[in-house]
Structures are given as structure tokens and as C-alpha cells.
NUTORSE-983066 format. One line per field, with one value per residue: residue in three letters; residue number from 1; x, z negated, y of N, C-alpha, C in turn. Coordinates in steps of 0.05 Angstrom, whole numbers, plus 5000, padded with zeros to 4 digits. Atoms other than C-alpha are relative to their C-alpha. Example, Ala and Ser with C-alpha at 12.3 -4.5 7.8 and 13.67 -1.06 7.14 Angstrom:
REM NUTORSE-983066
r = ALA SER $
k = 1 2 $
neast = 5018 4984 $
nup = 5000 5001 $
nnorth = 4976 4976 $
caeast = 5246 5273 $
caup = 4844 4857 $
canorth = 4910 4979 $
ceast = 5018 4985 $
cup = 5000 4986 $
cnorth = 5024 5022 $
//
This chain:
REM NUTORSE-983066
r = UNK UNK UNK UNK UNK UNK UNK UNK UNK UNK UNK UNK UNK UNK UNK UNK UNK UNK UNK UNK UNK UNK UNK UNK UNK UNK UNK UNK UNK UNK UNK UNK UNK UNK UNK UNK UNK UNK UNK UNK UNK UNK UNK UNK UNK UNK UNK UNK UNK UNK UNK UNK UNK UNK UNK UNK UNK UNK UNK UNK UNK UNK UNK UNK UNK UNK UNK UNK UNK UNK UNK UNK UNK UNK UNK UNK UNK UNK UNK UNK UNK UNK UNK UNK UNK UNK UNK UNK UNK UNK UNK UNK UNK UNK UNK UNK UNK UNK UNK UNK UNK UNK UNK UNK UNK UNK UNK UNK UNK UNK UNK UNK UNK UNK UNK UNK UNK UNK UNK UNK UNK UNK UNK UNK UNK UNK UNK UNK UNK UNK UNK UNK UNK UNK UNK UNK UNK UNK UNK UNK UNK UNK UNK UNK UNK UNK UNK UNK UNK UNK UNK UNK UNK UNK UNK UNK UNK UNK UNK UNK UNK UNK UNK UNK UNK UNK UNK UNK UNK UNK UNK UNK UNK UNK UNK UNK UNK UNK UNK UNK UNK UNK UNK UNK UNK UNK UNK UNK UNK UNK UNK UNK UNK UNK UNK UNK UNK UNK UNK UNK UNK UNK UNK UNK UNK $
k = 1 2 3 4 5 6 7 8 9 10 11 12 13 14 15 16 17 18 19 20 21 22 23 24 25 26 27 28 29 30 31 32 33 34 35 36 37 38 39 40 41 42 43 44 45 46 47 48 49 50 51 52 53 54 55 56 57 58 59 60 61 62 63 64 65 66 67 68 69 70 71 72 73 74 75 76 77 78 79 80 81 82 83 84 85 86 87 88 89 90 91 92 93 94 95 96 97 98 99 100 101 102 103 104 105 106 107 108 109 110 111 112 113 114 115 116 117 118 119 120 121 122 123 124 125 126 127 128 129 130 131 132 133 134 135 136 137 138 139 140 141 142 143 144 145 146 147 148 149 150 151 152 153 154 155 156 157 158 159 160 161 162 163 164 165 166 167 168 169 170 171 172 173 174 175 176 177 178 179 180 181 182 183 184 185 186 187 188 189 190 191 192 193 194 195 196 197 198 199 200 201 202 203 204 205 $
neast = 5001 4979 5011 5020 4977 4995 5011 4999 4982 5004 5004 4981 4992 5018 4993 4980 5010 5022 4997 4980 5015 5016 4987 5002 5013 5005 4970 4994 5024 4991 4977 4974 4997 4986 5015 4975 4990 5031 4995 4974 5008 5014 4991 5007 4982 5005 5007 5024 5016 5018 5020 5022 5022 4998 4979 5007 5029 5021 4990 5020 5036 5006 4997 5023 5026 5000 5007 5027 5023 4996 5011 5021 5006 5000 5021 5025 5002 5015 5032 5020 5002 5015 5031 4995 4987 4979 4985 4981 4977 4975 4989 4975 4991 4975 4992 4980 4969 4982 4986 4984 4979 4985 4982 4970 4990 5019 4993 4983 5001 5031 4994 4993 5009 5022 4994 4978 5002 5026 5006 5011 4998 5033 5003 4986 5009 5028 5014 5005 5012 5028 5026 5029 5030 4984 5004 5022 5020 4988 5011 5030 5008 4992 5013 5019 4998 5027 5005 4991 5023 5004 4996 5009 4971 4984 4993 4980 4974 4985 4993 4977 4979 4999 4991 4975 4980 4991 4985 4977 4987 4995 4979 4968 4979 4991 4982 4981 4993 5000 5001 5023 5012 5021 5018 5005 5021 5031 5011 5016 5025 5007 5002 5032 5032 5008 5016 5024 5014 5006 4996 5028 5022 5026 5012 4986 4993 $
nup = 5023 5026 5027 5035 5021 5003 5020 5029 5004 5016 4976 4990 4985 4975 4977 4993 4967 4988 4990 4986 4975 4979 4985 4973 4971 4989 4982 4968 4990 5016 4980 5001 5024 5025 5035 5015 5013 5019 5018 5019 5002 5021 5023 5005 4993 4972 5001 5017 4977 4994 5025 4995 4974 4979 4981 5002 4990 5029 5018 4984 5010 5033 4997 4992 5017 5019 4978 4991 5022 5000 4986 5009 5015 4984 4987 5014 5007 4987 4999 5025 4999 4982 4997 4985 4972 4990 4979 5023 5013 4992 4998 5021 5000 4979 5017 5027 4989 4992 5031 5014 4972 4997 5016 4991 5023 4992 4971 4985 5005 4992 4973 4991 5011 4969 4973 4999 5011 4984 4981 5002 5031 5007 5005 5023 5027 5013 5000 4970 4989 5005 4996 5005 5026 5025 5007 5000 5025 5024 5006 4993 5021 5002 4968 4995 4970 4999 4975 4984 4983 5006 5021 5008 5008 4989 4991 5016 4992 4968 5002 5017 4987 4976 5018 5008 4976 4987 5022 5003 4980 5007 5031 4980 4982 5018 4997 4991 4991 5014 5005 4984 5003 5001 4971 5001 5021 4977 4979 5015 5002 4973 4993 5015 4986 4982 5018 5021 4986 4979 4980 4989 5001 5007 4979 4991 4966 $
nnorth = 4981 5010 5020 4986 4984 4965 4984 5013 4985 4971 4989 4986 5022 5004 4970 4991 5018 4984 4976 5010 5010 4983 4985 5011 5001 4968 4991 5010 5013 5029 5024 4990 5002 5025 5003 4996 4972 5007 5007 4988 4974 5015 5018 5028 5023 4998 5023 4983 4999 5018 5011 4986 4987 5013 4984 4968 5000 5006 4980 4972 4989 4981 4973 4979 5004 4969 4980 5004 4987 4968 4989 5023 4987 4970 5006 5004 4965 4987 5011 4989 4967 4995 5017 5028 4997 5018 4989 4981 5020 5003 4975 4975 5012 4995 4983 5006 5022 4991 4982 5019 5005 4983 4995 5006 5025 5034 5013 5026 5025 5002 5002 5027 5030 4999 5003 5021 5017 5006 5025 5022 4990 5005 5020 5003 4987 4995 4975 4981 5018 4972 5019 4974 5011 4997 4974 4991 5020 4995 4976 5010 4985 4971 4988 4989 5008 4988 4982 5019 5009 5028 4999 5030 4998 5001 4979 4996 5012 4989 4975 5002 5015 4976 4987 5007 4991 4963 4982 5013 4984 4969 4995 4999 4983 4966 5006 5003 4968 4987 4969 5000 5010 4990 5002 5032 5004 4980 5014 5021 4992 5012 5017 4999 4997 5021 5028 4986 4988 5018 4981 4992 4984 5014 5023 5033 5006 $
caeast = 5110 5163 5160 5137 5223 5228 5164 5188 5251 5264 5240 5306 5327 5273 5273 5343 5328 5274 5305 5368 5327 5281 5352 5378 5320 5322 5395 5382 5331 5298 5330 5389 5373 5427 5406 5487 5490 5414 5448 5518 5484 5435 5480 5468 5491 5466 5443 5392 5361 5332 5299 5265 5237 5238 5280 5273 5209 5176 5216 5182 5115 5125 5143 5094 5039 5053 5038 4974 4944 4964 4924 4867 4858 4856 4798 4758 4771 4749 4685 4661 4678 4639 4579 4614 4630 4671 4701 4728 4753 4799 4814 4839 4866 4918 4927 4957 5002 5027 5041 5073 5116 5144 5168 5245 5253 5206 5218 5273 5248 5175 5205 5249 5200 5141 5174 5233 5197 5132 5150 5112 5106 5035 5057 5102 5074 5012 5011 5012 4960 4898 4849 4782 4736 4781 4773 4701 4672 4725 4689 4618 4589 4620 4607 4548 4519 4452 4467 4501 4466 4478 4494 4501 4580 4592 4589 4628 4682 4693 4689 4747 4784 4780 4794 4857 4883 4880 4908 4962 4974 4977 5024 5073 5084 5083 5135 5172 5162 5160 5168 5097 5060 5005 4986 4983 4935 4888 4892 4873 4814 4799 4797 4756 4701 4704 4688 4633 4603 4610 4620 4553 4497 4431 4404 4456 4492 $
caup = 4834 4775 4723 4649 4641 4672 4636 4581 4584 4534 4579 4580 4618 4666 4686 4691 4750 4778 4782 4810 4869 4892 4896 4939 4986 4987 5009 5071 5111 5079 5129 5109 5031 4984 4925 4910 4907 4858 4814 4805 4802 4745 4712 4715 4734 4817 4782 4731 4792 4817 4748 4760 4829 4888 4939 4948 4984 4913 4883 4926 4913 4844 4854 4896 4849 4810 4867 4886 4820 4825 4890 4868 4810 4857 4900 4845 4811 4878 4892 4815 4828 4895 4882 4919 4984 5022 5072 5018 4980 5038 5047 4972 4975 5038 5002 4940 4983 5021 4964 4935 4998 5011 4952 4955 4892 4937 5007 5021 4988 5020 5084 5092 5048 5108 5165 5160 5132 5188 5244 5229 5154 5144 5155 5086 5040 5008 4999 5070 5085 5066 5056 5072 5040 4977 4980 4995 4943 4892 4905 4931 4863 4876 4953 4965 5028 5025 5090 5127 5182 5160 5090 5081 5044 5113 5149 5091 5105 5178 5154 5109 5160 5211 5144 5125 5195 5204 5136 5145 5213 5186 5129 5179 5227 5162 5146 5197 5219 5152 5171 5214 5157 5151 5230 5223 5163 5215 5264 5211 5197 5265 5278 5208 5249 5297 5253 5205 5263 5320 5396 5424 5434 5393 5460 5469 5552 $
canorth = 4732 4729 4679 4679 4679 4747 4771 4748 4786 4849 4905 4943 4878 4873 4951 4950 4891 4927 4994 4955 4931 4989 5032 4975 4974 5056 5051 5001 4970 4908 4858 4883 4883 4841 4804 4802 4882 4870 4830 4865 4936 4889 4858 4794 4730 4701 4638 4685 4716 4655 4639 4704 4709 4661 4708 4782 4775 4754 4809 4865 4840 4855 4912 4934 4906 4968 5007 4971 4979 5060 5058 5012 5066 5131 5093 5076 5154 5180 5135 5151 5230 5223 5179 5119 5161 5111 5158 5219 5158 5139 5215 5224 5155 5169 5236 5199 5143 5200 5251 5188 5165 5227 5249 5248 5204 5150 5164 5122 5064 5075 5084 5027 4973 5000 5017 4968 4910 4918 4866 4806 4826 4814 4744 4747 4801 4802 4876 4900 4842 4898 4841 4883 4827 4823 4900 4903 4849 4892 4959 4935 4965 5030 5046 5081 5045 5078 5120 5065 5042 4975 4962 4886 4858 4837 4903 4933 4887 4904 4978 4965 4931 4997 5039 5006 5004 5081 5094 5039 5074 5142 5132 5093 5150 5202 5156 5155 5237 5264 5337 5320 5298 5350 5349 5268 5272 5321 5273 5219 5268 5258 5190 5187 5219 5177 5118 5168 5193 5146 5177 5168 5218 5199 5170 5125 5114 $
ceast = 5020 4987 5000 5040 5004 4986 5005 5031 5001 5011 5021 5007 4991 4996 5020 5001 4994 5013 5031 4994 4983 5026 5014 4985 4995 5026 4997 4975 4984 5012 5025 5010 5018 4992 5031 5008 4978 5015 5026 4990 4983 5018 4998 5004 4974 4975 4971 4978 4981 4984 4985 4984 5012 5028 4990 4978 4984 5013 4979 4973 4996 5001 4978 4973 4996 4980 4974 4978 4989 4966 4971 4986 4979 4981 4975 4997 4985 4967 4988 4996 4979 4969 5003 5000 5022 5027 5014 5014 5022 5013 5020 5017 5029 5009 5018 5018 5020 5016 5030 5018 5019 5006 5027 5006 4987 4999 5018 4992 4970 5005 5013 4978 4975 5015 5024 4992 4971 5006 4994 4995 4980 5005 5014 5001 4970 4990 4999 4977 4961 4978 4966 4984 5010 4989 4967 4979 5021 4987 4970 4984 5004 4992 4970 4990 4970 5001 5024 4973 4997 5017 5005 5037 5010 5015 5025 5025 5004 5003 5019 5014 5012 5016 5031 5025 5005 5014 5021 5017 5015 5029 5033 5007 5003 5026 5032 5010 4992 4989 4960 4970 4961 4973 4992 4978 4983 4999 4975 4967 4985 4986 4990 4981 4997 4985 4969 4984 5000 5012 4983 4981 4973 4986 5007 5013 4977 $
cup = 4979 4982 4978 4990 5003 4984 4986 4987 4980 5025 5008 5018 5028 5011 5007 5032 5020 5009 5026 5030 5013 5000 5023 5022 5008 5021 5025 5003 4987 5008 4993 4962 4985 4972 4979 4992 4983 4980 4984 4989 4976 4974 4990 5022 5033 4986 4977 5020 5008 4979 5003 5020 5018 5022 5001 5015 4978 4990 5013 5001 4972 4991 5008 4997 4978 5012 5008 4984 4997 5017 4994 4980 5012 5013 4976 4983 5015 5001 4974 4999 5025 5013 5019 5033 5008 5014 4981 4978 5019 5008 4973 4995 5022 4995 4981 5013 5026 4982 4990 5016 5003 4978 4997 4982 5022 5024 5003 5002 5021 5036 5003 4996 5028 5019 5007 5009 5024 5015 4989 4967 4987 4991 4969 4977 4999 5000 5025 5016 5002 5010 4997 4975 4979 4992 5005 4974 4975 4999 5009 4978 5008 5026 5007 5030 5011 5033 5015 5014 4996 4975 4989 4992 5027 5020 4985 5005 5036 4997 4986 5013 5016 4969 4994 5022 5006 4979 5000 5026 4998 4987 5015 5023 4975 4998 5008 5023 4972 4995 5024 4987 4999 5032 5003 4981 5012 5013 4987 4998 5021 5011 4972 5013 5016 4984 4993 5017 5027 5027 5022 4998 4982 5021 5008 5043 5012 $
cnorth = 4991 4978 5015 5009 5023 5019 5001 5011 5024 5021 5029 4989 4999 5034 5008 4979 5018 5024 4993 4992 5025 5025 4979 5000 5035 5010 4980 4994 4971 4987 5004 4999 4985 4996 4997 5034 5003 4994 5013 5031 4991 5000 4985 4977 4995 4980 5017 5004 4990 4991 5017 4997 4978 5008 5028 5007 4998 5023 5018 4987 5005 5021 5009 4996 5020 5017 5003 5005 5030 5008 4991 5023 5030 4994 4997 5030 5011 4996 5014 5035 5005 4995 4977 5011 4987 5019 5022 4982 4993 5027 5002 4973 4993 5030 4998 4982 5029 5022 4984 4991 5026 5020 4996 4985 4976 5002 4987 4977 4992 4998 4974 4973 5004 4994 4972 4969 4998 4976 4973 4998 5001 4961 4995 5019 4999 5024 5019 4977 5013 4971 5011 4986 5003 5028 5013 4982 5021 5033 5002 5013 5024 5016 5000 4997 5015 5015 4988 4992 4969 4985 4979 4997 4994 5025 5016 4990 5005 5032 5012 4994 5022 5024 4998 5003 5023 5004 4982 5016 5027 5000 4987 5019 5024 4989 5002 5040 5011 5032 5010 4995 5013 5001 4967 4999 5018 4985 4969 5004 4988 4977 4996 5001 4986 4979 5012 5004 4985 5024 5000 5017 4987 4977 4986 5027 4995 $
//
């Protein structure tokens, strides 16, 4: 994460950074990102840089600690609009990251920092790391487990884990088929019910 000198920057300074970096990663892949076209597009010296951020891996989680709070907001909106329905929370919550992704100001950057930045990328960001428990002790209050068949924080956390994976799945092929995104968010429906509803008969096999 940045240091207190970047916070500490006057915030023409520090959004002129920032904006300097998420058009670099909209114009290439991250692997491909330069922190020398960051800094001249900045305006600012190589040796500054490093006082802010580690390497451009720490940069892009600051960035996309913006992002997380956005989505963090939109889950806890939904739950309180729904009475802590889990499942229409991750409906209007892959609703707002895809709205937000494919928008043409934010697809490039949303496409390359996902799709680009996936192989092994769990091991080196935090925000594609979708820590269920993290995310089930942070909305545990709000999720309405009452009509769970099993309602305890650890269940919750494995039902966050299946959640996150379909909606991390979804958003990387809207991603990466754009003009597909509405039949991908029906299939998501889909494979919702699966989870909501299981694929056994009452009596079981």
C-alpha cells in the first residue's frame, strides 16, 4: 500500500499519479505495464515513485482499494434493501462490477488489470484473493441465514467461497466477450440456482 509520503502529497499530485497509471494499464496488458511511461506521463522523477509504492503491484492495490470499497458499499445497500438476502445481493452486486467494467471509460483498464493480470495472481494481489471468511465475518450481521439449511459462520464461509467464484467467473468472460454480456449474466442466474436450490429431488438419489 502507499506510504504516509504519497498520502501526504497535495491531491492534485497524487491524482495526477493515479490517473497516470490506470491509463497505462488501460493501454497494455499488466505484464507489460511501465512504471517509466507512469512516471513521465506523472511527472515525476523514477527515484519519487519508489518513495510512494513498492513496485506497480502495490500501486494497483491502491487503486483497486477504491474499487473494493465501491463494491463493499453495493453489497451492504443490497442486503439492507433485501432483508440480508444473500443471493439478490450477489445478483445486484455482479450487476454493479459489470455495469462498471464495461463501461468504455473502464473497460480497458478492467479488462487488462482481470484478464491480463489472472495467471497466478491470487498469489500477488489481495484484491482478487476474495477472502470468503474476511467477507463473511464482514457481513455476518447483515445475511439473513434464517432459511439456510445450515446457518453457522462456517457454512457462510464456504457459501461465499462458491459465490465469489461464479461472480469472479462471470465478470472474466463478460470481460473478455463484452458484446455477450447479457447471455453470461443468465447463465450466472443459472448457476445461482444451482447453489439456491441445489439439484436433488426432496427424496434425495
Amino acid at each position: 500500500m502507499p506510504t504516509e509520503r504519497f498520502l501526504n502529497l497535495p491531491a492534485e499530485k497524487r491524482e495526477r499519479v493515479l490517473r497516470a497509471a490506470v491509463e497505462e494499464m488501460a493501454r497494455v496488458p499488466f505484464s507489460e505495464v511501465s512504471i517509466n511511461r507512469i512516471i513521465q506521463a506523472a511527472g515525476i522523477a523514477r527515484g519519487s515513485f519508489y518513495q510512494y509504492f513498492e513496485d506497480k503491484n502495490d500501486l494497483l492495490e491502491h487503486i483497486m482499494a477504491g474499487y473494493q470499497a465501491d463494491i463493499e458499499a453495493a453489497a451492504r445497500k443490497s442486503l439492507a434493501a433485501t432483508g440480508g438476502n444473500i443471493f439478490t445481493a450477489v445478483q445486484d452486486v455482479l450487476g454493479f462490477v459489470v455495469a462498471f467494467g464495461t463501461k468504455p471509460e473502464n473497460y480497458d483498464f478492467c479488462r487488462n488489470v482481470f484478464s491480463s493480470a489472472m495467471p497466478c495472481a491470487e498469489e500477488r494481489f489481495a484484491f482478487l484473493k476474495m477472502n470468503a471468511q474476511t467477507m463473511a465475518r464482514q457481513f455476518t450481521a447483515s445475511v439473513d441465514v434464517s432459511g439456510l439449511r445450515d446457518g453457522s459462520e462456517e457454512n457462510l464461509v464456504l457459501l461465499m467461497k462458491v459465490l465469489s467464484a461464479l461472480m469472479r467467473d462471470t465478470l472474466l468472460r463478460v470481460l473478455k466477450y463484452p458484446e455477450k454480456k447479457d447471455q453470461l449474466r443468465a447463465d450466472f442466474e443459472a448457476e445461482l440456482d444451482v447453489v439456491r436450490y441445489g439439484v436433488l429431488k426432496k427424496e434425495g438419489l
